[in-house]
N, C-alpha and C positions, 0 to 999 in steps of 0.2 A: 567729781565723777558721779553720774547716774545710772540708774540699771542697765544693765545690760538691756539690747532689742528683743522683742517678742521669739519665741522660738515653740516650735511643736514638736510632740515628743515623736522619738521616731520609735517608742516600745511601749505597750501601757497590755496591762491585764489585771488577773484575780488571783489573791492566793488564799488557798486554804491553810486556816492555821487550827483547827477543831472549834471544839464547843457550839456550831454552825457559825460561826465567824467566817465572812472573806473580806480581804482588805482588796482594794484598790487600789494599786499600783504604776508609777508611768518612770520611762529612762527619757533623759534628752541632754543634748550637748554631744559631748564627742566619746563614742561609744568603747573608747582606748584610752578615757582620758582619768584625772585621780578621780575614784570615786568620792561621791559626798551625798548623803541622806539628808533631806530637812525633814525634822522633827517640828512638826506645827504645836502650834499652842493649844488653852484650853484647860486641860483635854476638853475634846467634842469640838474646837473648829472646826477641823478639816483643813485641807492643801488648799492651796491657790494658784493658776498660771506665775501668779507674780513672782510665787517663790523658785522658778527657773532661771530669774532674770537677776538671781544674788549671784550668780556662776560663770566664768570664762567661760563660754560656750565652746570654745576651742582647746579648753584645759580641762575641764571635768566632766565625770562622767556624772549629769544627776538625778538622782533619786527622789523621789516625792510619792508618799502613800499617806492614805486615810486612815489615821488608827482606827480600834473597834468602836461601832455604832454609829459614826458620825461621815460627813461626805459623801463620796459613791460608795464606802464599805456598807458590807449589809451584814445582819439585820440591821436598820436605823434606827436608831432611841426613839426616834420620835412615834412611832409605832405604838399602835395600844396593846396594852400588856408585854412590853419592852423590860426584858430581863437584862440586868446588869449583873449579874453576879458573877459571868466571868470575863465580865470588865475591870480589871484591876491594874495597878502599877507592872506588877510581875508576870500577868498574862502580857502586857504592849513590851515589856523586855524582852519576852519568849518570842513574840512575833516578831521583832526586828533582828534577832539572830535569826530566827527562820527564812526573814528576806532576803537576810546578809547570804545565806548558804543557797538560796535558791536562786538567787541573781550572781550564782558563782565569782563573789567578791571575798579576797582575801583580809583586806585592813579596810577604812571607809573613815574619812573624817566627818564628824557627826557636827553639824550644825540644827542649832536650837534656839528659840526665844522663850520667855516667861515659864508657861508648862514644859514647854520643847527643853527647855534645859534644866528642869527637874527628870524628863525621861530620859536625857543624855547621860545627865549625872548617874542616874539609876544604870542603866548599860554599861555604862564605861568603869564604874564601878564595880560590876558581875564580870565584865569583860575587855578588862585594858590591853590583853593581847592583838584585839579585835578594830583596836581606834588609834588613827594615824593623828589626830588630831582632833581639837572641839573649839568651834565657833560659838560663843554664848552668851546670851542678851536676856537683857532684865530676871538676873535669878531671883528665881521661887523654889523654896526647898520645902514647901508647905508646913512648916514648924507653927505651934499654936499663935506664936505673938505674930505670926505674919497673915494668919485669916480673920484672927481679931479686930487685925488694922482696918483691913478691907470691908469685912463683913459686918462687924459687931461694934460699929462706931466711928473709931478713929479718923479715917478719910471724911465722917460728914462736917467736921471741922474745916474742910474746902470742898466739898460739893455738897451744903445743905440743902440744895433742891431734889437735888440726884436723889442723895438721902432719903428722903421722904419719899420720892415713888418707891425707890425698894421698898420701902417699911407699909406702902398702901396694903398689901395684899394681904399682910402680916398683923395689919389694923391698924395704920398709921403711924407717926411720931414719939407717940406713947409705948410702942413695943420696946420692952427692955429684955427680952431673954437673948436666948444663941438662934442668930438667923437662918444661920447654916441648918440648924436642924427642925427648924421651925418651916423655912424652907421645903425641906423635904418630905414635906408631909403632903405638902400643896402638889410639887411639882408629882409625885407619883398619885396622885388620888386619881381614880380612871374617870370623873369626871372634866369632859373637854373644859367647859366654864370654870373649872379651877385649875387645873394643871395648864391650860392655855395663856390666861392674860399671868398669872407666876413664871412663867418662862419667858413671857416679852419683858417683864418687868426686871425679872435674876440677867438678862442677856442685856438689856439698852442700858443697864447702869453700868455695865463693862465698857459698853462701846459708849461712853459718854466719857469716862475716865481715863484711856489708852492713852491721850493725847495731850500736847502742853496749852494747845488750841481746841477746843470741842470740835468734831469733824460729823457735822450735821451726816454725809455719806456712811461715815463707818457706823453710825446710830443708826440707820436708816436699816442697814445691810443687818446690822446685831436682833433686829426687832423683826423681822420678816418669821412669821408662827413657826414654820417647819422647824427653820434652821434653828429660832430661838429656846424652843421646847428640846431639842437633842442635845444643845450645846449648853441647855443649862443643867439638864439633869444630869449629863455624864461629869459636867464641873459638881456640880453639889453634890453626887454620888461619892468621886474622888473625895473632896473636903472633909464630909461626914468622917470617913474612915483616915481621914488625914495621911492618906497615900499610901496607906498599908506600909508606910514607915514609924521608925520608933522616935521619937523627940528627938531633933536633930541627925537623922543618921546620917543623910546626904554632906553633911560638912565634919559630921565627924569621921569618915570614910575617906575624905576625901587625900588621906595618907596615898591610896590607891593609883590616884592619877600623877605621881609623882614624874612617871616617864611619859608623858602624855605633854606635848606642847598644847597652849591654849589661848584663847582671847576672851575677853570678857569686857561686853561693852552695855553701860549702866547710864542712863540718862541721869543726871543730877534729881529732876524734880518727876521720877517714875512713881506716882502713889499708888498704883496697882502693885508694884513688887520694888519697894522703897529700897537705897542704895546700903542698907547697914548689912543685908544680905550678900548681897555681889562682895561687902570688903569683909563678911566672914569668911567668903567661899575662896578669896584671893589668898587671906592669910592661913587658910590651910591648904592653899594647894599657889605654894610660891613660882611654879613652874610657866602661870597664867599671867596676861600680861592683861589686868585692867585698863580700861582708857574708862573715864567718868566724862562725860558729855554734857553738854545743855541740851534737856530735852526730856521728854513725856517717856512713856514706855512703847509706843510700836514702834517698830522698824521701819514705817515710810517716814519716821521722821529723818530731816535731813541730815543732820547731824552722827546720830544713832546708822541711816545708812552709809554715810560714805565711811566711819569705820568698821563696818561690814562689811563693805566691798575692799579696803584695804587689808583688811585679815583673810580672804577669799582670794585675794589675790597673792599676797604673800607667803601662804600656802602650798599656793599653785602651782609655787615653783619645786615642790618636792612630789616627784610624779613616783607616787604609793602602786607597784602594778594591779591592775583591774580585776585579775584572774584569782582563781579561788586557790589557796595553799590547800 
């Protein structure tokens, strides 16, 4: 089964959540139908059209918004002199309850990939009264041994080209500290010549990695300056501060979601968010039903989507009413 056909929202606007933050927000599908929020990755992706086409258009009602800084939300990262400070894990929780009550929605199953299901976990853990369900691909709970992987080595053991442009910026192959913070020094310097080519550099090693196949397109899209500079600093913003959680908290919480059905769908060979994560997060929270796939870490992979679209549909059939309690 493949996505669902193109569809256009039939509701989109702005909401105010303070700090001067407004998110961008859009409804489509069927405006009675179970709700469901996609939590985009990142942080600092942004939504996509595509992410309307994971959903019975005839069965859910769906959600799609820009968390803060990144997308149509504004203010944009990418912006000089771009404040993140009240950019945090626990400010994007406050917003999605804020959405949840303003799009007068009572329960909402939260579907999320990579980041997307670090900020579910984060929600659904403050708020399990609140979630009928949770769709969730390639966990990341941002714990130190899982940015070490990514950032500080490990993965150049299968992408040593990749590898080395990260580390160009940084001073080459020779850099041995913490990138992540080394990083951040680059990406916030108000110099365009340096915070510019560090953000196509932090951004096209991700979009070179997502995939079990390199996907020249998703590289292409990862490196484009605007998007690459918002989407890297609000990613290394988060990392530095390691999600303004405590070592582990997201799996040791995960007592929480106990009444919460779930799915959890993990590529075999994901090295952006490797699979010892998704089987920590399963055997604390027995209630989820991993499937392990052959396949990279985004969700156009085939594999990875048609269990998506099978847990989206499986779902479906339990219609959560739309209205607000």
């Amino acid at each position: 089964m493949g996505l669902y056909p193109e569809i256009k929202p039939y509701l989109r606007g702005t909401l105010e959540v303070g700090d001067g933050h407004q998110l961008y927000w859009e409804e489509s599908g069927n405006p009675d139908g179970k709700p469901v929020v996609f939590l985009h990755g990142g942080p600092g992706a942004g939504s996509s059209p595509t992410a309307r086409r994971l959903f019975d258009p005839a069965r859910y009602r769906i959600v799609l918004y820009d968390q803060r800084g990144c997308g149509r939300s504004v203010p944009h990262a990418s912006l000089p002199g771009a404040d993140l400070s009240t950019n945090t894990t626990w400010h994007l929780v406050a917003d999605l309850e804020q959405l949840r009550i303003a799009r007068g929605i009572e329960r909402w199953q939260l579907f999320g990939g990579s980041w997307g299901s670090s900020l579910a976990l984060a929600y659904a853990e403050e708020h399990p009264d609140r979630v009928s369900e949770m769709v969730l691909r390639g966990i990341f709970t941002l714990r130190r041994s899982e940015l070490d992987w990514y950032y500080n080595g490990g993965i150049g053991h299968l992408f040593p080209e990749w590898r080395e442009r990260f580390l160009a910026p940084l001073g080459g192959r020779d850099f041995t500290g913490d990138a992540i913070g080394a990083y951040h020094e680059l990406l916030f310097d108000p110099d365009p010549a340096v915070h510019g080519p560090a953000g196509v550099a932090w951004s096209s090693f991700e979009g070179a990695t997502l995939t079990l196949e390199e996907d020249t397109a998703m590289v292409e899209a990862f490196s484009k300056p605007a998007y690459a500079l918002a989407f890297a600093r609000i990613e290394n913003h988060y990392f530095v501060h390691r999600g303004w959680f405590e070592e582990g908290q997201l799996i040791r919480n995960a007592d929480r979601l106990r009444d919460i059905p779930g799915v959890i769908v993990q590529g075999r060979y994901d090295v952006a968010t490797p699979a010892m994560t998704a089987w920590d997060l399963h055997r604390a929270w027995p209630a989820a039903d991993l499937r392990i796939v052959t396949a990279g870490h985004a969700f156009s992979e085939p594999n990875i989507l048609a269990q998506l679209l099978a847990a989206t549909n499986q779902f479906a059939t339990d219609q959560t009413p739309a209205g607000a309690g």
